[in-house]
N, C-alpha and C positions, 0 to 999 in steps of 0.2 A: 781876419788877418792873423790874429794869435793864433788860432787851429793851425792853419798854413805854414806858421812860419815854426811850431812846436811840431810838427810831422818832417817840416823840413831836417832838423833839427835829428830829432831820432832814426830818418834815413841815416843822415852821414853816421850816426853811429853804428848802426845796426851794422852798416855796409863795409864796415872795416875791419871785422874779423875779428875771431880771437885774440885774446893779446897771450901770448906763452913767448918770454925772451928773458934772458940775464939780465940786460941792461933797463931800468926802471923806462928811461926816454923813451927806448924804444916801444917797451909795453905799453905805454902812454901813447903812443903813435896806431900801434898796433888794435890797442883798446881802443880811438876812434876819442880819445881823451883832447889831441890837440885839434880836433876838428873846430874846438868851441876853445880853447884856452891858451893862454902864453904864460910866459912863468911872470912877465908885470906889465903886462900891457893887455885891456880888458877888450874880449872879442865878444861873438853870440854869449860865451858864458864871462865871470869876473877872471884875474888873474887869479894866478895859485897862490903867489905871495900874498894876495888882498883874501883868499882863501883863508891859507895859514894862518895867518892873525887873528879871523874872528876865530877859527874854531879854536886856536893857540889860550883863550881866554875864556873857553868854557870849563874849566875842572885840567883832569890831569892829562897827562900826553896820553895814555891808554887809550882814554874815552873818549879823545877826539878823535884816532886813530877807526876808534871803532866804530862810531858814529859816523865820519866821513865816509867810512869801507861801504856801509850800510846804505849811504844815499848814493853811492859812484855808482849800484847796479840797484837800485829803486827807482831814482830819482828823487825828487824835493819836492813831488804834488805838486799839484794846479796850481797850489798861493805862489809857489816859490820860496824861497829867502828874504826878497826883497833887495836884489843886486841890481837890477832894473834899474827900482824907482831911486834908486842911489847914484843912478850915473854907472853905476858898473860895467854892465854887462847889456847885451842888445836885445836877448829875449828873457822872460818873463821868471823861469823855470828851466830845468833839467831833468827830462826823459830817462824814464828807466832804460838803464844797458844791461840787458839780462843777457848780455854773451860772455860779459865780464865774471868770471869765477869770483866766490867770496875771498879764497888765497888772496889772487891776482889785484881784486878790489883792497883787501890789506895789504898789499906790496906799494901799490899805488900811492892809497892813503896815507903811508907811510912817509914817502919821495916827498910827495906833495907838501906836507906840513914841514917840509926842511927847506922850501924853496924860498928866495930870499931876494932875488933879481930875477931878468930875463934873460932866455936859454942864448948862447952865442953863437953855437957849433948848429948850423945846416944845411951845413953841407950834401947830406944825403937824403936831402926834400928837394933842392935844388932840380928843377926843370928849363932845361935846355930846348926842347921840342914837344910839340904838341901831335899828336894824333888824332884825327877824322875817320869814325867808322862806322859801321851798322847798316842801317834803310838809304845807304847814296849811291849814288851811280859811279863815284868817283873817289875812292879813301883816299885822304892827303894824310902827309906825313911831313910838318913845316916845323923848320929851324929859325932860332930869331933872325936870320938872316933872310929866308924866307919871307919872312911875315912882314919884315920891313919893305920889301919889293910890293907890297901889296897898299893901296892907299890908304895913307896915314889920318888918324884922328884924332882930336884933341879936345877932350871934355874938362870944364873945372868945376875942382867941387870944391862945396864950404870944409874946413875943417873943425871939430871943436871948438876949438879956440878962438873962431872967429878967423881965422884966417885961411888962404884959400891955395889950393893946391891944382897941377895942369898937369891931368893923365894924358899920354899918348900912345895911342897903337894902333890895331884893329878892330873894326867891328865884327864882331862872331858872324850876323847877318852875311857881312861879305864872304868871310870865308865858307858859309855854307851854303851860300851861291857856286862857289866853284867848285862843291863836293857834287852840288845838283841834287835833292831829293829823288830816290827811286821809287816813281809814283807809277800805279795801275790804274790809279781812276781820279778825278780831278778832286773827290773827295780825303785823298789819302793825306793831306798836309792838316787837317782836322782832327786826325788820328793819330798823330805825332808829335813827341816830346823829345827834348833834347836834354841828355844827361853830362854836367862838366863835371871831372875827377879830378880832384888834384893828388898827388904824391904822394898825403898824409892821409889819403883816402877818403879826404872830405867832399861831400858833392852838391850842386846845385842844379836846378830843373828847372826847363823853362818849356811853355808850348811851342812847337812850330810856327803856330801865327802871330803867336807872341814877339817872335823874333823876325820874320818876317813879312807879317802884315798888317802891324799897328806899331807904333809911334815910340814903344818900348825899347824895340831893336835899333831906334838912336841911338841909346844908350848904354849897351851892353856893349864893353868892350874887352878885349883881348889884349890890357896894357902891358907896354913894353919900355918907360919910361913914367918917371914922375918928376917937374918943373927941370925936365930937360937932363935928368942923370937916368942912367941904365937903374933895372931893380937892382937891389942888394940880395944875399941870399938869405934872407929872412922872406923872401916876396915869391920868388923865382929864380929863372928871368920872366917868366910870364905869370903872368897876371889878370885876373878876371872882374868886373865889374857891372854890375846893372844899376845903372847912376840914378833912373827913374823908377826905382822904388820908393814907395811912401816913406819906407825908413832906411836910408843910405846906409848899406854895407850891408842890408839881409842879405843876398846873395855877392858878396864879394867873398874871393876865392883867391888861396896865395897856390904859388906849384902846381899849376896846370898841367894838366899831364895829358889826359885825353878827351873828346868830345866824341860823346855817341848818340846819332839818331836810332828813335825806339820808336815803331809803330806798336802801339797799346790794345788796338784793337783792330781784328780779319776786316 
């Protein structure tokens, strides 16, 4: 499960591009930074704030600067930090980003160790509609409005704290039911994976029969609501979740953006 969920982890980075932009955030978006982080709220990786601090207490601002620049395109090795076993953070370690420039990685490190709360403004991650495309007979192109005509669901999960929260929307199953896989031979849904992107270029991978022929595709869902309010835009409006993973939230996904079927193999 760690292999898996540390490959998962270094897709979403790899897959988000150079970062070259004026604005730090955006570099960070661009770097494939916020795929794993929030400025105080701990996701795949810790927050930046919970960042700042330790390394804020290693010697002087230089050396943390340049230390941090050093792991943002190495990574932290196999041990990790130790952000994990602290409650931090959901996986283990941080993947080298070798698309990130040393500059870029000091520009970065820089922002980062200034962070101090979480980001307010995102507006321009916000997903209104999602997209259906690739190996289907049928691309959809669904608005929340859409997606609400389509039958509703409603999963509850535990939260930290002990207490419990009621997601509702879609399940991915259904809607790529009505994309309809375009199959040549009854073998080709064995040969297919499904890739969700969100906005900040973060993505998550599921098999085909994962989502449609085992007990998983319960669970995945297309939220559109949580204990009965629209998302906020910190979320969406959509929203992604696989409720029946071993460890809730590996593949949860904010800013859904598009869903692509990929046959992997002739």
């Amino acid at each position: 499960m760690q292999a898996i969920m540390y490959a998962m982890a270094a897709f979403a980075m790899l897959s988000a591009g150079p970062g070259v932009a004026a604005d730090e955030f955006v570099l960070a978006q661009k770097s494939g930074c916020l795929s794993c982080h929030r400025g105080a709220e701990a996701q795949n990786g810790p927050a930046f704030k919970d960042v700042a601090g330790r390394y804020a207490g290693g010697g002087s601002a230089e050396a943390a600067e340049a230390l941090l620049a050093r792991r943002i395109v190495a990574g932290t090795g196999p041990d990790g930090l130790g952000w994990m076993r602290e409650g931090k953070a959901k996986l283990p370690f941080m993947p080298p980003n070798a698309r990130v420039t040393p500059e870029d990685a000091r520009r970065l490190a820089k922002w980062i160790l200034d962070v101090r709360g979480e980001f307010t403004d995102f507006s321009h991650f916000v997903s209104e509609r999602v997209a259906v495309s690739g190996a289907v007979k049928q691309p959809l192109d669904l608005d929340v409005n859409a997606l609400r005509k389509l039958e509703q669901r409603e999963i509850p999960v535990a939260l930290r704290d002990g207490g419990r929260q009621m997601l509702k929307g879609v399940l991915l199953r259904d809607v790529l039911k009505q994309a309809e896989l375009d199959v040549q031979s009854h073998h080709d849904g064995k040969k297919t994976i499904v890739v969700a992107t969100a906005s900040d270029g973060y993505r998550v991978v599921f098999s085909w029969l994962e989502l449609l022929a085992s007990s998983m595709g319960d669970g995945v869902l297309l939220i559109l609501e949580k204990d009965g309010q629209p998302l906020a835009d910190s979320e969406g409006r959509i929203a992604m979740v696989s409720a029946g993973d071993n460890h809730f939230g590996s593949r949860y996904l904010k800013w859904l953006k598009t869903v692509e079927v990929r046959k992997i193999i002739d």
